[in-house]
Structure formats: structure tokens, C-alpha cells
PDB file of N, CA, C, O and CB in Angstrom:
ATOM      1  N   UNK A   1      34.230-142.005 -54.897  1.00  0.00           N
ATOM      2  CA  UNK A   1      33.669-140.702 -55.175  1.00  0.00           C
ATOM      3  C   UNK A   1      32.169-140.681 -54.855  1.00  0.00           C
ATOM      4  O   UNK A   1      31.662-139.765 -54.208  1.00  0.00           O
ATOM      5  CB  UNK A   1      33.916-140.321 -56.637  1.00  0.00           C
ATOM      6  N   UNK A   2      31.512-141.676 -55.312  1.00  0.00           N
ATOM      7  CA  UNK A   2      29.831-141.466 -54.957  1.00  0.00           C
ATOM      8  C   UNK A   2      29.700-141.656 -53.259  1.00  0.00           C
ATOM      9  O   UNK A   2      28.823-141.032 -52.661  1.00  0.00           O
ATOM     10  CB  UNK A   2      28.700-142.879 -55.875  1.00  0.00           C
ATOM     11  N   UNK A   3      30.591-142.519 -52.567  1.00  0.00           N
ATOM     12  CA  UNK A   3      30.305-142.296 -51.089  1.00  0.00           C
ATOM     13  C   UNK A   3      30.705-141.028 -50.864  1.00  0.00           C
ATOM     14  O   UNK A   3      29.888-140.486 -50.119  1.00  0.00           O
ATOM     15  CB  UNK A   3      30.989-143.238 -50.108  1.00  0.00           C
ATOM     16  N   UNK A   4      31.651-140.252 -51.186  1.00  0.00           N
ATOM     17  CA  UNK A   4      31.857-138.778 -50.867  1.00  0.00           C
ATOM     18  C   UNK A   4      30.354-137.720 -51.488  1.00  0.00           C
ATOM     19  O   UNK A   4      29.897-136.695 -50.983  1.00  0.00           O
ATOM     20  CB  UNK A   4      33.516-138.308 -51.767  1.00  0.00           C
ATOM     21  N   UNK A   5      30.047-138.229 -52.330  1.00  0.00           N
ATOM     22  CA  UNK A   5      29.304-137.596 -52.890  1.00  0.00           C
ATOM     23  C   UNK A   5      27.520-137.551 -51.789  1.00  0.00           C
ATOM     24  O   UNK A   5      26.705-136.655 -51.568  1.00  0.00           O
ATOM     25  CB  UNK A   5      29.426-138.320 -54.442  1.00  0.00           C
ATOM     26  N   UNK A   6      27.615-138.997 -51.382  1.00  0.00           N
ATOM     27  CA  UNK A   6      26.181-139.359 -50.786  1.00  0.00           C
ATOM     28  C   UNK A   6      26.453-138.840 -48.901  1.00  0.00           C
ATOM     29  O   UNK A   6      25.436-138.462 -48.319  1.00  0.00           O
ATOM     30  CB  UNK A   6      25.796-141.514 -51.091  1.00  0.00           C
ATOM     31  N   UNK A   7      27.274-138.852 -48.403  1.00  0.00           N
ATOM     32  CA  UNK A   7      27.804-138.458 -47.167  1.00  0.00           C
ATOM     33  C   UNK A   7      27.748-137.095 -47.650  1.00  0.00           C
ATOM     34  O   UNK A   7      26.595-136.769 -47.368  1.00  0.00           O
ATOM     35  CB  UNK A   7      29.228-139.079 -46.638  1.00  0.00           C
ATOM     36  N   UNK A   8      28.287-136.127 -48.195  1.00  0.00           N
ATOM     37  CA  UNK A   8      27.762-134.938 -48.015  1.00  0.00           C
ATOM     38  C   UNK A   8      26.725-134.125 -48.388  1.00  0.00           C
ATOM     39  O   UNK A   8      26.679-132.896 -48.428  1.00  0.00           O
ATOM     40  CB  UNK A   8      28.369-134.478 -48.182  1.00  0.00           C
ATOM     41  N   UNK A   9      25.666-135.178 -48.731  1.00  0.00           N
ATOM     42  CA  UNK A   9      24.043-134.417 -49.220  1.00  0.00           C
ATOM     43  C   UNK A   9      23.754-134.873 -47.614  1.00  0.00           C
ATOM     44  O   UNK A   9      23.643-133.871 -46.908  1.00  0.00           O
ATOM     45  CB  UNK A   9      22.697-135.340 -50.926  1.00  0.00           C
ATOM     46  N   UNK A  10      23.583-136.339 -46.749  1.00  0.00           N
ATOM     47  CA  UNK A  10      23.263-136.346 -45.700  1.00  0.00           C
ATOM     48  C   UNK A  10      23.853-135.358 -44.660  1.00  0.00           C
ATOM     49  O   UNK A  10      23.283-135.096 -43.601  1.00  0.00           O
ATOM     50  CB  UNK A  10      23.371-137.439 -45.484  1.00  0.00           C
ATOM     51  N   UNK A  11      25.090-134.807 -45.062  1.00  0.00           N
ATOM     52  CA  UNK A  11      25.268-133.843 -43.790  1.00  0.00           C
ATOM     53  C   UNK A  11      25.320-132.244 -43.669  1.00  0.00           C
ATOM     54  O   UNK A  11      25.703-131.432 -42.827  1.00  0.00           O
ATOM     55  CB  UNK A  11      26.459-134.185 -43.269  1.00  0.00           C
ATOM     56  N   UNK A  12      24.522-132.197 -45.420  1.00  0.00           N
ATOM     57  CA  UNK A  12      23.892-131.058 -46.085  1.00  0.00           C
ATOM     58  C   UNK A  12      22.450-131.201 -45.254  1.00  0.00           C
ATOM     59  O   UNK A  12      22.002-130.362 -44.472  1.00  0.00           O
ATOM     60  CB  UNK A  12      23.818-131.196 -47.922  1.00  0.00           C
ATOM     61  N   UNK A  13      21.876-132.390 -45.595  1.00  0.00           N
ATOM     62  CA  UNK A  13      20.237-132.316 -44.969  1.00  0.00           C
ATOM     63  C   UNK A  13      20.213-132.326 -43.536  1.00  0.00           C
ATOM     64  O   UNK A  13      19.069-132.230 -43.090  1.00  0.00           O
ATOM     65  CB  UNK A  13      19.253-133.630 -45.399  1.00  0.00           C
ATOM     66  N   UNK A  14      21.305-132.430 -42.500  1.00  0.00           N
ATOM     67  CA  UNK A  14      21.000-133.098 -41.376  1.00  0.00           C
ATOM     68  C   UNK A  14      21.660-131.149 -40.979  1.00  0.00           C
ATOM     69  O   UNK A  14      21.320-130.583 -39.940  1.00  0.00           O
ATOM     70  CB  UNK A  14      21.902-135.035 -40.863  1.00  0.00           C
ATOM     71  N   UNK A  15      22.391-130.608 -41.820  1.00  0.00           N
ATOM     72  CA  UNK A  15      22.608-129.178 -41.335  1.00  0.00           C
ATOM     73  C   UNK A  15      21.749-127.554 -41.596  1.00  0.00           C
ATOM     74  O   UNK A  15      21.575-126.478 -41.024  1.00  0.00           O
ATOM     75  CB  UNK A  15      23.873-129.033 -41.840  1.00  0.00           C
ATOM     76  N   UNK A  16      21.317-128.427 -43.141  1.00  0.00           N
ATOM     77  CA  UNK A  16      19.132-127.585 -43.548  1.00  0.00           C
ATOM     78  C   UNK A  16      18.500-127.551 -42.177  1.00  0.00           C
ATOM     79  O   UNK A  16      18.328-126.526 -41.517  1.00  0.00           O
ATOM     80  CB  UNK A  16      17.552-129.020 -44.788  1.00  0.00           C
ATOM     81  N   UNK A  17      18.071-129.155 -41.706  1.00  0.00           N
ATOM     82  CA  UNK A  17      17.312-129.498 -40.654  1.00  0.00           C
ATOM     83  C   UNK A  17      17.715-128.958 -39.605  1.00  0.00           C
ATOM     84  O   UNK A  17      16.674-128.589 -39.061  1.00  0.00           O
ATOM     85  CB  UNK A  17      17.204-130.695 -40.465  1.00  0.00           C
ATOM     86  N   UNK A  18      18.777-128.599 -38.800  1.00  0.00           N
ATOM     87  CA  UNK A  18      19.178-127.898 -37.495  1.00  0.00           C
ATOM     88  C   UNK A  18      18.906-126.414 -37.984  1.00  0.00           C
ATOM     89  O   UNK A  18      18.324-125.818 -37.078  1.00  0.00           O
ATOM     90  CB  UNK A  18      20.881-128.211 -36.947  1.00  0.00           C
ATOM     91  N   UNK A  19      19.131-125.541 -39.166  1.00  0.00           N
ATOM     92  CA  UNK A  19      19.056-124.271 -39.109  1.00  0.00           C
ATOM     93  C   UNK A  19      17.818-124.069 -39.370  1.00  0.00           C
ATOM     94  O   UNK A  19      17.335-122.966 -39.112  1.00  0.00           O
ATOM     95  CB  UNK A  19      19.883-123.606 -39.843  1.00  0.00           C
ATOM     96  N   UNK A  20      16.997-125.137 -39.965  1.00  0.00           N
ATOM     97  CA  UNK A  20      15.482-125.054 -40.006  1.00  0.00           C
ATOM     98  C   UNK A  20      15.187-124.919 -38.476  1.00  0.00           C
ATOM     99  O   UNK A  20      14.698-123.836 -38.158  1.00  0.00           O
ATOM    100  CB  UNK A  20      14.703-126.437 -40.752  1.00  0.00           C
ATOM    101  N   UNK A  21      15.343-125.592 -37.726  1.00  0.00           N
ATOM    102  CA  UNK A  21      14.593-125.860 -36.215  1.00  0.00           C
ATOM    103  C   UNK A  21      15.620-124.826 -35.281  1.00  0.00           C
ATOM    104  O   UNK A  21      15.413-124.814 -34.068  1.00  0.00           O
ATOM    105  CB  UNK A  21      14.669-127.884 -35.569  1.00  0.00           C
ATOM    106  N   UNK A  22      16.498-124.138 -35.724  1.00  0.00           N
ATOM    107  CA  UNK A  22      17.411-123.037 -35.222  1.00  0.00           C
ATOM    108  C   UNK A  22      15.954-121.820 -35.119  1.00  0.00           C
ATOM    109  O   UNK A  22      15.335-121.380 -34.150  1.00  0.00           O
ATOM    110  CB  UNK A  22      19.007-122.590 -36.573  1.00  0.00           C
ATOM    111  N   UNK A  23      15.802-121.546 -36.875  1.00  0.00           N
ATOM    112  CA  UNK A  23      15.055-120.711 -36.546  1.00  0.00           C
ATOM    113  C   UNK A  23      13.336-120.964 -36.171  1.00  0.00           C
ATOM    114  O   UNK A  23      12.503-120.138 -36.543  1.00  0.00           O
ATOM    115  CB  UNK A  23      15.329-119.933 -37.509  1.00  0.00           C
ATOM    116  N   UNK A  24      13.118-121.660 -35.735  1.00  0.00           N
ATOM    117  CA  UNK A  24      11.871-121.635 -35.234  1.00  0.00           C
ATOM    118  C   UNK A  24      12.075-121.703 -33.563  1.00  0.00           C
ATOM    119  O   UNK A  24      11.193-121.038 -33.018  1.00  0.00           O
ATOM    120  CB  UNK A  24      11.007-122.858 -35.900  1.00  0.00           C
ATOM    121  N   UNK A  25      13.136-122.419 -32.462  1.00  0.00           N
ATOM    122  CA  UNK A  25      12.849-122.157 -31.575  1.00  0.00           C
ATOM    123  C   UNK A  25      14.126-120.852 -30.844  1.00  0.00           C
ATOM    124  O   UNK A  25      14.279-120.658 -29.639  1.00  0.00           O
ATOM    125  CB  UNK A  25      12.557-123.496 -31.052  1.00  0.00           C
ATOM    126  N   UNK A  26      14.865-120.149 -31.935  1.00  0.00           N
ATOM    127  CA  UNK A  26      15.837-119.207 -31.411  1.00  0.00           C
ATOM    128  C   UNK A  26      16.788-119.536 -30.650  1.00  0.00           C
ATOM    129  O   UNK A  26      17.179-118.713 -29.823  1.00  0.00           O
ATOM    130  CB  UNK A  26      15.357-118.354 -30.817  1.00  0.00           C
ATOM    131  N   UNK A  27      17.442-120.916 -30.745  1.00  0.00           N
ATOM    132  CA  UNK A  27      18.893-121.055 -30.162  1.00  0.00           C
ATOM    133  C   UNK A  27      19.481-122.123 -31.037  1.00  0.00           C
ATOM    134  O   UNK A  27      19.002-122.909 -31.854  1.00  0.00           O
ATOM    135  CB  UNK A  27      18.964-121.497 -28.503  1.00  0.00           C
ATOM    136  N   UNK A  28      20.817-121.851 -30.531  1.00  0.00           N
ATOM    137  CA  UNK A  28      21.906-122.237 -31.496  1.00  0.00           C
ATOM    138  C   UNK A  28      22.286-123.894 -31.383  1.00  0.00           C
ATOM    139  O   UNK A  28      22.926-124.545 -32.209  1.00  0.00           O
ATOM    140  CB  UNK A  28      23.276-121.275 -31.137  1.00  0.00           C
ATOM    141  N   UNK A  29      21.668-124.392 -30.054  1.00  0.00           N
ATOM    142  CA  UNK A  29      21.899-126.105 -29.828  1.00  0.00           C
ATOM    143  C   UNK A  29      21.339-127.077 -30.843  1.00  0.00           C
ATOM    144  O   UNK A  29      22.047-128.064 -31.043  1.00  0.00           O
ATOM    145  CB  UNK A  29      21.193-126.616 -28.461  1.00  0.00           C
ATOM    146  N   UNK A  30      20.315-127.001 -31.459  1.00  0.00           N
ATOM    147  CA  UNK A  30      19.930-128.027 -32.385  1.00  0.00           C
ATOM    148  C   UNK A  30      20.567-127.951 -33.285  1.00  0.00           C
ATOM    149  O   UNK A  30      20.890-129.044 -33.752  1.00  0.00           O
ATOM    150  CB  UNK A  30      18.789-128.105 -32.788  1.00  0.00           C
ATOM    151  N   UNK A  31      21.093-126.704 -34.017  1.00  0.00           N
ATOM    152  CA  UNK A  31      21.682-126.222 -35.508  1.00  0.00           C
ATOM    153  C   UNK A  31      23.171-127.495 -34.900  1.00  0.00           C
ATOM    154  O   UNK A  31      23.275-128.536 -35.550  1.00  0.00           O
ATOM    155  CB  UNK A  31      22.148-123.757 -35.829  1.00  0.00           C
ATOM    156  N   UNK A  32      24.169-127.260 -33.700  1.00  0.00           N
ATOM    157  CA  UNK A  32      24.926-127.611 -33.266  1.00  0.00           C
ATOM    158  C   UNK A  32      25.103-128.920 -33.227  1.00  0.00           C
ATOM    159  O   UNK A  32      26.093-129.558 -33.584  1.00  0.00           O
ATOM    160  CB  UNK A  32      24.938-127.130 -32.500  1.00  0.00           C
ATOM    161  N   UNK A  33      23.710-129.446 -32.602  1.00  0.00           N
ATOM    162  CA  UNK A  33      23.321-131.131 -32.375  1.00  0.00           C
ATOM    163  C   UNK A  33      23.695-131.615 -33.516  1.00  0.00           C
ATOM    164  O   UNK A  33      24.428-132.577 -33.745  1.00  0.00           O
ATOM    165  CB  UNK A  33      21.713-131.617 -32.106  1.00  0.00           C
ATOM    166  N   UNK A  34      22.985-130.672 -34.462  1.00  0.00           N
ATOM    167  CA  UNK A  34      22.459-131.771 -35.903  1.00  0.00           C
ATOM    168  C   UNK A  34      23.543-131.914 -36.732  1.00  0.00           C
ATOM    169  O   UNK A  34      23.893-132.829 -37.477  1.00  0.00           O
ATOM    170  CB  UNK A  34      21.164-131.155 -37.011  1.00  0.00           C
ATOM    171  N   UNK A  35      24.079-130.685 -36.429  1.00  0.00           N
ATOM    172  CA  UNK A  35      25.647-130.809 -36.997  1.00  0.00           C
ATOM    173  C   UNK A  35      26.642-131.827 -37.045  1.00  0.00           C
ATOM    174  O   UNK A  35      27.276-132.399 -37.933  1.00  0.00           O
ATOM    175  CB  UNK A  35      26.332-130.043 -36.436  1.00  0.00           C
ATOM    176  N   UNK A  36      26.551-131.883 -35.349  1.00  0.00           N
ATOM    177  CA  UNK A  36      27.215-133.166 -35.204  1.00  0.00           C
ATOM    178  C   UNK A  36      27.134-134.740 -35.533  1.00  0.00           C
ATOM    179  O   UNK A  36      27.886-135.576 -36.034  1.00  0.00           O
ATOM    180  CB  UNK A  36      27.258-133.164 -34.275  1.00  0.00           C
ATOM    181  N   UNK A  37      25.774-134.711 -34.969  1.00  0.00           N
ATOM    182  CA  UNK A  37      25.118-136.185 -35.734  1.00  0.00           C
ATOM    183  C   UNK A  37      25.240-136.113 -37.029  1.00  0.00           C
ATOM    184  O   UNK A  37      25.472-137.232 -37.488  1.00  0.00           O
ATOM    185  CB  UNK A  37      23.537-136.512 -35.546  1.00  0.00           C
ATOM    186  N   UNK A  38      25.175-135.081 -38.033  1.00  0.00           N
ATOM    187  CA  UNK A  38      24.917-135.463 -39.517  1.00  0.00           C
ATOM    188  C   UNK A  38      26.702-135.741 -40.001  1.00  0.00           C
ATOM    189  O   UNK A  38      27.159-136.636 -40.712  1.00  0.00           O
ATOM    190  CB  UNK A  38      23.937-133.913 -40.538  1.00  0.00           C
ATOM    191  N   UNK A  39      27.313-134.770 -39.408  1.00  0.00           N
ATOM    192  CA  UNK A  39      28.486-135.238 -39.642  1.00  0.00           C
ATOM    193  C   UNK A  39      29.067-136.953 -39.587  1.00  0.00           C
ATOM    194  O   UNK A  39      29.764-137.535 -40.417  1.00  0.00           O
ATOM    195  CB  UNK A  39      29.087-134.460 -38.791  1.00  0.00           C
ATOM    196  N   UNK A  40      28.244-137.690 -37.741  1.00  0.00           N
ATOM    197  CA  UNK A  40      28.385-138.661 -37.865  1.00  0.00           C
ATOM    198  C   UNK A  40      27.753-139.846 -38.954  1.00  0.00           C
ATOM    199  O   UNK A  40      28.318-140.842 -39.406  1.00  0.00           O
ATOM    200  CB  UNK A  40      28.277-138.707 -36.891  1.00  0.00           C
ATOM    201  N   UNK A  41      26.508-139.394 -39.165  1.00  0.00           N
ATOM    202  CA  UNK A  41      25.545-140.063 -40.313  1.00  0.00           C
ATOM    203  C   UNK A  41      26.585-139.646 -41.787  1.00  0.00           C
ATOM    204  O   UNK A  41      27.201-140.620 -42.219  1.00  0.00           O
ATOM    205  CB  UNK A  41      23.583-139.145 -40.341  1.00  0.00           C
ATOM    206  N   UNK A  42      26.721-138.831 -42.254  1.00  0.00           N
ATOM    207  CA  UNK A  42      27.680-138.894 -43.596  1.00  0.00           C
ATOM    208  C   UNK A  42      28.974-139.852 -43.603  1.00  0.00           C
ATOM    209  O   UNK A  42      29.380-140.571 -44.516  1.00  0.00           O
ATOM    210  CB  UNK A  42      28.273-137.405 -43.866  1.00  0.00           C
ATOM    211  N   UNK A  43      29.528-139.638 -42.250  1.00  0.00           N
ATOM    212  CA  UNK A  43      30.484-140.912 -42.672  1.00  0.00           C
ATOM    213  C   UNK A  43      30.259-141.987 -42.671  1.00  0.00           C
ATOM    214  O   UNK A  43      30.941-142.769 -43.333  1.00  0.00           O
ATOM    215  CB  UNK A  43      31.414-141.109 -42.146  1.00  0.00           C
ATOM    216  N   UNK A  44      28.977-142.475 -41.746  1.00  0.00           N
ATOM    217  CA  UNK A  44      28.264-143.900 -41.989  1.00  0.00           C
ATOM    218  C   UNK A  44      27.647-144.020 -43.554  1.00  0.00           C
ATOM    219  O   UNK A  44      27.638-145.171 -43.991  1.00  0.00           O
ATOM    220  CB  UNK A  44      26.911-144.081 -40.819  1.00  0.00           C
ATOM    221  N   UNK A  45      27.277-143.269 -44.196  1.00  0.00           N
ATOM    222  CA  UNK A  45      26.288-143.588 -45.168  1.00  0.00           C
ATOM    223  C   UNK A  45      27.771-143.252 -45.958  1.00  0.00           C
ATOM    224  O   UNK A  45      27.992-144.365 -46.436  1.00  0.00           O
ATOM    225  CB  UNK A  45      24.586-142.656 -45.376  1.00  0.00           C
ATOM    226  N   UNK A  46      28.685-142.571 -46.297  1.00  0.00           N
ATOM    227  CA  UNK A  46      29.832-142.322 -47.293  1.00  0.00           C
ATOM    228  C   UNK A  46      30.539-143.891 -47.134  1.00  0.00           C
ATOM    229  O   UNK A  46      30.930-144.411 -48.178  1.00  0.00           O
ATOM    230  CB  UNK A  46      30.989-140.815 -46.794  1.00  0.00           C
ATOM    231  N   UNK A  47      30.689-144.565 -45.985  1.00  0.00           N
ATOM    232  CA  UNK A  47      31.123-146.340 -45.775  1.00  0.00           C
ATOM    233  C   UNK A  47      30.556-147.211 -46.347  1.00  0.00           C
ATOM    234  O   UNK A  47      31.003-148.063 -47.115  1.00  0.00           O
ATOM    235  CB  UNK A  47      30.979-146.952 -44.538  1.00  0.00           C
ATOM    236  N   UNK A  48      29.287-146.981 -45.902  1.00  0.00           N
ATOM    237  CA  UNK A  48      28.296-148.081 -46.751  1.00  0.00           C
ATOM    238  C   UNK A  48      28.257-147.895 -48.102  1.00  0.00           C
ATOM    239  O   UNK A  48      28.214-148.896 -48.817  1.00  0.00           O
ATOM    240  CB  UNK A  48      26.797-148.045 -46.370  1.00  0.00           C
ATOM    241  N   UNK A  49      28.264-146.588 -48.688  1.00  0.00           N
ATOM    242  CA  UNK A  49      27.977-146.460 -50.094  1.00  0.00           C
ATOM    243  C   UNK A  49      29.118-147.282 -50.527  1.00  0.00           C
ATOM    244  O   UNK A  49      28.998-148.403 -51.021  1.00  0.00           O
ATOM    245  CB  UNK A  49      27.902-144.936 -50.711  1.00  0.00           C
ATOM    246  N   UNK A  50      30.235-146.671 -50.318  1.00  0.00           N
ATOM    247  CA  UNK A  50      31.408-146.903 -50.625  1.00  0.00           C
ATOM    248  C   UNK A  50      31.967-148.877 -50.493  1.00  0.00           C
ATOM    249  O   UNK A  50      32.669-149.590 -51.209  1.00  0.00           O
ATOM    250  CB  UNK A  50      32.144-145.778 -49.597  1.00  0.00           C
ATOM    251  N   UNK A  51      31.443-149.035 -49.613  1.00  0.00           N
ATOM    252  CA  UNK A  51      31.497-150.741 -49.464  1.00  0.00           C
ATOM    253  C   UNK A  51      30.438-151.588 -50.155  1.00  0.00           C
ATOM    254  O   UNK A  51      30.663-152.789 -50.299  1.00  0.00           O
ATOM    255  CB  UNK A  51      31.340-151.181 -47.926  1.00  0.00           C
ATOM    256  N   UNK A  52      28.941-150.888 -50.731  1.00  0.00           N
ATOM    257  CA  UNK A  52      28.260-151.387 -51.645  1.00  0.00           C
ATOM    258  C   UNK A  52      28.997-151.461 -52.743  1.00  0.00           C
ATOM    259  O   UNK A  52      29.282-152.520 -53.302  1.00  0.00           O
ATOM    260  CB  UNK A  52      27.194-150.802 -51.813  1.00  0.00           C
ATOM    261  N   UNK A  53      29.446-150.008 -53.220  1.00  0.00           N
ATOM    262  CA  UNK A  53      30.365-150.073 -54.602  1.00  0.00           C
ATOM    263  C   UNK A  53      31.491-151.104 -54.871  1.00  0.00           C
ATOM    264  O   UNK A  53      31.651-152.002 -55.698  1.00  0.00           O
ATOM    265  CB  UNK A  53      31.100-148.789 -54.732  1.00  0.00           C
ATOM    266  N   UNK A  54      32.100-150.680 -53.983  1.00  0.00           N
ATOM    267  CA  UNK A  54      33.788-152.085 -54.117  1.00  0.00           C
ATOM    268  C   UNK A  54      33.710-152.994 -53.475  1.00  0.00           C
ATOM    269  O   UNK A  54      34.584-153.860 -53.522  1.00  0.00           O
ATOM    270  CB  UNK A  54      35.386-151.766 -53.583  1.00  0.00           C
ATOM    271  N   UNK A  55      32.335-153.118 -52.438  1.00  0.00           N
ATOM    272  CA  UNK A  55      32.718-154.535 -52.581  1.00  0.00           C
ATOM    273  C   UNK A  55      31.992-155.704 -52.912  1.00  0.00           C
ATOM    274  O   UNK A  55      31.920-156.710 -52.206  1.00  0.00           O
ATOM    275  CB  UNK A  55      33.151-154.842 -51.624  1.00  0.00           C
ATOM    276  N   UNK A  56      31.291-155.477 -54.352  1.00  0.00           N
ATOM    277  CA  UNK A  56      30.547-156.108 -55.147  1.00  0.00           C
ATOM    278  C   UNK A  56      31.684-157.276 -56.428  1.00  0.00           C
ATOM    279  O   UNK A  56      31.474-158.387 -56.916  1.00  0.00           O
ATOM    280  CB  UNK A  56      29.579-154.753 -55.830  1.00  0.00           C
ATOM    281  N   UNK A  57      32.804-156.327 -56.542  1.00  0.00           N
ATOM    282  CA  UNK A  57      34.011-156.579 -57.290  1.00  0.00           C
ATOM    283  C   UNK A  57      34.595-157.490 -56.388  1.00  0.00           C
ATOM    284  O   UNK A  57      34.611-158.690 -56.664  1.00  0.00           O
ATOM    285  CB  UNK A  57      34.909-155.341 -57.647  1.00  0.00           C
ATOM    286  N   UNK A  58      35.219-156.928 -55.035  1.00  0.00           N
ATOM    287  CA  UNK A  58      35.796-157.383 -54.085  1.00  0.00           C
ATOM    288  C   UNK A  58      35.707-159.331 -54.017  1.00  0.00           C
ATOM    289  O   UNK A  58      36.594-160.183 -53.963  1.00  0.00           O
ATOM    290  CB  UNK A  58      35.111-156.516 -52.904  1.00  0.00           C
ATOM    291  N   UNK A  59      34.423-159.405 -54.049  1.00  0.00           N
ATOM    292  CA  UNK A  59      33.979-160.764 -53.430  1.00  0.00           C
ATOM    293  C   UNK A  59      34.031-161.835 -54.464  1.00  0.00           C
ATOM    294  O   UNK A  59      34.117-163.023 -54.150  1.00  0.00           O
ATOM    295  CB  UNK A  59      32.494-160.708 -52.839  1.00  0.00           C
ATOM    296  N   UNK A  60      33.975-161.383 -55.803  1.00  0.00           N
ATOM    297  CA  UNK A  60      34.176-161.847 -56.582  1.00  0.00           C
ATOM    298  C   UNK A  60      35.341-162.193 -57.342  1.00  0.00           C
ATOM    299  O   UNK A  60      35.432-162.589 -58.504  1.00  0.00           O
ATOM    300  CB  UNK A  60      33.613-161.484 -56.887  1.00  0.00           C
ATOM    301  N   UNK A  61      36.078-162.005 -56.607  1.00  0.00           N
ATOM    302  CA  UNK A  61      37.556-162.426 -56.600  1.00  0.00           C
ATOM    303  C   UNK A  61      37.977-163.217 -55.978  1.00  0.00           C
ATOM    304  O   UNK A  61      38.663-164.187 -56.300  1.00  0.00           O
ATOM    305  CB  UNK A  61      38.317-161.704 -56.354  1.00  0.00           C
ATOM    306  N   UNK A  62      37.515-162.801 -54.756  1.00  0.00           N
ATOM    307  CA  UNK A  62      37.980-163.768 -53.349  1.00  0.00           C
ATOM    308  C   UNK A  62      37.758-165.077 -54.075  1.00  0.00           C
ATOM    309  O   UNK A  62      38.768-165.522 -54.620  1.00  0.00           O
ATOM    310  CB  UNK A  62      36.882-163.624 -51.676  1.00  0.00           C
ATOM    311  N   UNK A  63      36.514-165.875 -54.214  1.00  0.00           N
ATOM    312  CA  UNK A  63      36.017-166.778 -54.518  1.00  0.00           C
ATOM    313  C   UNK A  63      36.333-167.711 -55.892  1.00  0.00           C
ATOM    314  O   UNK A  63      35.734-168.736 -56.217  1.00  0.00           O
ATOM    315  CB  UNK A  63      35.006-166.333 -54.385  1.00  0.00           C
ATOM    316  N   UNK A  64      37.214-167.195 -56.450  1.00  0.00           N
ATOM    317  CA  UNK A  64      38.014-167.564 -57.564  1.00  0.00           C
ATOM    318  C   UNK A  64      39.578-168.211 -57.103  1.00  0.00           C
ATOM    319  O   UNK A  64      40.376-168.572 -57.968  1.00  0.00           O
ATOM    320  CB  UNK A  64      38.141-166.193 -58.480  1.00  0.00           C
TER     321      UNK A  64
END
């Protein structure tokens, strides 16, 4: 849940940031760009969160 949670503030900020720079130069490609990249950045940062969380437990098993 917190990687779902942290992946969609990054692809909240990375879609602020394109409609921010939408309206300052009047076209629709950056809003579009950023879209896309943030989409890709939320699922990177929703993985990592998510593999910090479980697999702190994870390893500590193995090793037993």
C-alpha cells in the first residue's frame, strides 16, 4: 500500500509539473511528456518503496 501510495504523489508531481509548463509555453507536448515519464517514475519509485518495505522481512528469513 505505501508503494501505491508514494508512486502516485510522483506521478501527481510529474503531471502538476507538465500542466505547470503547459501553461506557460501554450502546447500540449510537455503536459504529455511528463505524463508519460511520471507514469514511468511512479512505478519505479512504487518498486522500490515496495521492495524497501518487504524486503527488510524477506532477508531475514532467508538467512535462518
Amino acid at each position: 500500500m505505501v508503494g501505491i501510495v508514494a508512486g502516485a504523489l510522483v506521478l501527481v508531481g510529474f503531471i502538476g509539473l507538465g500542466l505547470l509548463l503547459t501553461s506557460r509555453v501554450a502546447n500540449a507536448v510537455p503536459a504529455v511528456v511528463l505524463a508519460i515519464a511520471g507514469a514511468y517514475a511512479a512505478w519505479l519509485v512504487g518498486v522500490i518503496v515496495y521492495g524497501a518495505v518487504r524486503g527488510s522481512d524477506g532477508q531475514e528469513a532467508q538467512q535462518r
